[in-house]
C-alpha positions in Angstrom: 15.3 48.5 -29.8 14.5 46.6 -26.8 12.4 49.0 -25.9 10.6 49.4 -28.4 9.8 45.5 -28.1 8.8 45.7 -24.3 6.2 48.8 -25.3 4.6 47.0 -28.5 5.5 42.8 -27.6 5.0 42.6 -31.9 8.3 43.7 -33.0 9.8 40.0 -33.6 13.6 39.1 -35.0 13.9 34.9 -36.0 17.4 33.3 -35.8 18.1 29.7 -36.8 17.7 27.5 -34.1 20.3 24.5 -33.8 18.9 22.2 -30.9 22.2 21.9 -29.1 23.1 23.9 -26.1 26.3 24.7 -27.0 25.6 26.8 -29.7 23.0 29.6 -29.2 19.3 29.1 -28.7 18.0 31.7 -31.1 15.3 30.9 -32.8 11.3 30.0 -32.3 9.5 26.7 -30.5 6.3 25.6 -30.5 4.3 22.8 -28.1 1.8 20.9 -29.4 -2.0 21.8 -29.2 -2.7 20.6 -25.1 -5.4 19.5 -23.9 -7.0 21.5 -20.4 -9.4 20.9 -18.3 -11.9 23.5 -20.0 -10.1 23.8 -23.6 -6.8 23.5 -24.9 -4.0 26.1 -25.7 -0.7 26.0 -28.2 2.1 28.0 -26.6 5.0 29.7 -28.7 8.5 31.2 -27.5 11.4 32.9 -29.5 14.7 34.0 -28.1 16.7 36.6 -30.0 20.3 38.1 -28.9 20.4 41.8 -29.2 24.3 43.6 -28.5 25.4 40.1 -25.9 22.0 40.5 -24.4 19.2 37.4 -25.3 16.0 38.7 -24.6 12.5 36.5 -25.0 8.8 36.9 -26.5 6.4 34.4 -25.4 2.9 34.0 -26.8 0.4 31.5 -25.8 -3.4 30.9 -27.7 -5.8 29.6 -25.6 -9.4 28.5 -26.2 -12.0 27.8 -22.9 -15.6 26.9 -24.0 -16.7 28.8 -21.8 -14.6 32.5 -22.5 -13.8 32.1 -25.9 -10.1 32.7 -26.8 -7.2 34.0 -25.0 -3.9 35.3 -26.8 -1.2 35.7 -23.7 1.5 37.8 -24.7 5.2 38.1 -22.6 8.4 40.0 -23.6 11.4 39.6 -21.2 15.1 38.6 -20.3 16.6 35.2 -21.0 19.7 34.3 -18.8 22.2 31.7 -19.4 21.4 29.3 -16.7 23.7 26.0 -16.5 22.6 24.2 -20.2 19.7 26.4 -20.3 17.8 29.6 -19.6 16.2 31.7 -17.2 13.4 33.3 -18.3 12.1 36.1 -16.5 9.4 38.7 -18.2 9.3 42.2 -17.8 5.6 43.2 -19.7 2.9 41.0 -19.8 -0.7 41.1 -21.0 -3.8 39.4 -22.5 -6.3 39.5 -25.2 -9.4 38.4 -25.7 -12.4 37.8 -28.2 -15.4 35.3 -28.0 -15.5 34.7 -31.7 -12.2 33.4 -33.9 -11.5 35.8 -36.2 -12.4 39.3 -34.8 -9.7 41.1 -33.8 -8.7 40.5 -30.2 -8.9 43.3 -28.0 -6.8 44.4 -25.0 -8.5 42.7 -22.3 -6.0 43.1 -19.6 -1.7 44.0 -18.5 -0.3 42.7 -15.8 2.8 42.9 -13.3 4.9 39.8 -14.0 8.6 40.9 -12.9 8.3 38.2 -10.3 8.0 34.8 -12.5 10.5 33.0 -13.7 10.4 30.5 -16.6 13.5 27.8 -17.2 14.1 26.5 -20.6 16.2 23.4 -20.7 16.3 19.6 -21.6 15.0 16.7 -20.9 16.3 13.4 -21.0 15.0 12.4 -24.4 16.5 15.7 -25.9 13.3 17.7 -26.3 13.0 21.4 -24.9 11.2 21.9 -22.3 9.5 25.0 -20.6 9.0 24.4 -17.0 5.6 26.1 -17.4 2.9 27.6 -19.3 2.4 31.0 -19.0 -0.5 31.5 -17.1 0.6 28.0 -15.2 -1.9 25.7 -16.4 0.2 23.1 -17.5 3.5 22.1 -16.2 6.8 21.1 -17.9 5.7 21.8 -21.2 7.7 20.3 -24.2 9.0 22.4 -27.3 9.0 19.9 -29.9 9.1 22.1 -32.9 12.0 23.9 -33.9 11.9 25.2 -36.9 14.6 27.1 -38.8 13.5 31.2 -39.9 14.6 34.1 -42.2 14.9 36.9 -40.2 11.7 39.0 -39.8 9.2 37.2 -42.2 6.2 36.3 -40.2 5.4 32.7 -39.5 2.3 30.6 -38.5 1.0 27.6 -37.2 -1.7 25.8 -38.5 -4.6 23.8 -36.6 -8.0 22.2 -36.5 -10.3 23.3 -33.9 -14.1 22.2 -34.5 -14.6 25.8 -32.3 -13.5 27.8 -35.7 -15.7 28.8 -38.5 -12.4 29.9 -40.8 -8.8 28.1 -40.3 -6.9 28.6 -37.4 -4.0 30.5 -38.5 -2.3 31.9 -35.4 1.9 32.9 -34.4 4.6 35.5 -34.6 5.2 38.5 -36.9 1.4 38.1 -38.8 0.5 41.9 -39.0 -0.6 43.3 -42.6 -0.9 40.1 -44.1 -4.4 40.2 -45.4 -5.8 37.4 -47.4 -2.9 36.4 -49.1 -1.1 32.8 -49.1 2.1 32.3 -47.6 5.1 31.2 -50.0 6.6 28.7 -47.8 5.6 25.4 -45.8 7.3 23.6 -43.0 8.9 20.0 -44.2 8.9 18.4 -41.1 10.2 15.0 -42.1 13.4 17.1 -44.1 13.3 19.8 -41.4 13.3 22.5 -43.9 10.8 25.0 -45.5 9.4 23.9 -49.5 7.2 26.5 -51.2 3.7 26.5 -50.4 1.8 23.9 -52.1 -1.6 25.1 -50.5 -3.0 23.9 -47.2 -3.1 19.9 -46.4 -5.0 17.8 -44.5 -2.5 16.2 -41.8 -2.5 15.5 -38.2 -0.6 17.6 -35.8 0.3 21.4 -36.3 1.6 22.9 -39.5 3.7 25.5 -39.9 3.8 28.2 -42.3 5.8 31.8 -44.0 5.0 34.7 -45.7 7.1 37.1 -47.3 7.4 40.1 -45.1 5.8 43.6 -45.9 6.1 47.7 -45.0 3.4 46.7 -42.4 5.1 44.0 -40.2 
């Protein structure tokens, strides 16, 4: 299966994720939306175990006034490293479009055996990623873990004055149409409530469908 998951970087397995490194680190982060010098990107990263082995997918959104938007896409290994992990990818590539909402196109893969990623702590207990995946910011903090059922796709939500729709955008979303998810991130309880339809608050929101044959 990992296979599979190096050759199509879609096929996507969610774990609970209990912030504490000595239990496993399963399970899907998020950073907040960041600003850059020419834009802003949200990145996302999900570590999964498969037979003792933990493998990773990575996938970062990025938005440059002056190329449009960016979906970077990575599928590697994670290795136990001290309290944390190495992260080291084995395929890589990018998409592009210049308008949201078109269907991004293959713009580019890459050779990326040689980076490395670390995934640890800092001191005030958040996760941090020691960089972003094309290395435009540094130490990057993961503060959104959110808890998953496995395989059913799951979304973050932001505004972006660059959209003409909402910006909908995460893990697992093939086949999902028009429909409305059937779940919504509590973070306050830190725990998903059915979907009471889309709300006007600051920061990123979070959001889960019911999977289908085409996920």
């Amino acid at each position: 299966m990992h296979k599979f998951l190096v050759s199509s970087l879609f096929s996507l397995t969610f774990f609970w994720t209990n912030p504490n490194f000595g239990k496993s680190l399963d399970g899907l982060y998020f950073s907040e939306k960041l600003t850059t010098e020419n834009g802003y990107l949200i990145l996302g990263i999900e570590i999964f175990t498969e037979k003792g082995n933990s493998f990773y997918n990575a996938q970062e959104l990025r938005f440059q006034k002056s190329r449009g938007w960016e979906e970077v896409l990575f599928v590697g290994k994670a290795t136990k490293e001290g309290k944390g992990f190495l992260l080291v990818p084995e395929a890589c590539q990018i998409r592009a479009t210049d308008v949201w909402g078109k269907k991004m196109a293959l713009l580019r893969r890459f050779d990326c055996d040689h980076l490395e990623f670390r995934l640890g702590l800092d001191e005030s207990g958040f996760f941090i990623l020691s960089e972003s995946l094309l290395g435009t910011r540094k130490q990057v903090v993961l503060p959104y873990v959110l808890e998953h059922t496995v395989g059913n796709p799951v979304a973050v939500r932001f505004n972006a004055p660059q959209m003409t729709t909402e910006g909908i955008w995460g893990f697992h979303l093939n086949g999902l149409g028009g429909r409305n998810p059937e779940w919504a991130w509590n973070p306050s309880k830190r725990n998903w409530e059915p979907f009471p339809g889309y709300q006007s608050k600051e920061g990123l929101q979070f959001y889960r469908w019911k999977r289908t044959f085409s996920n």
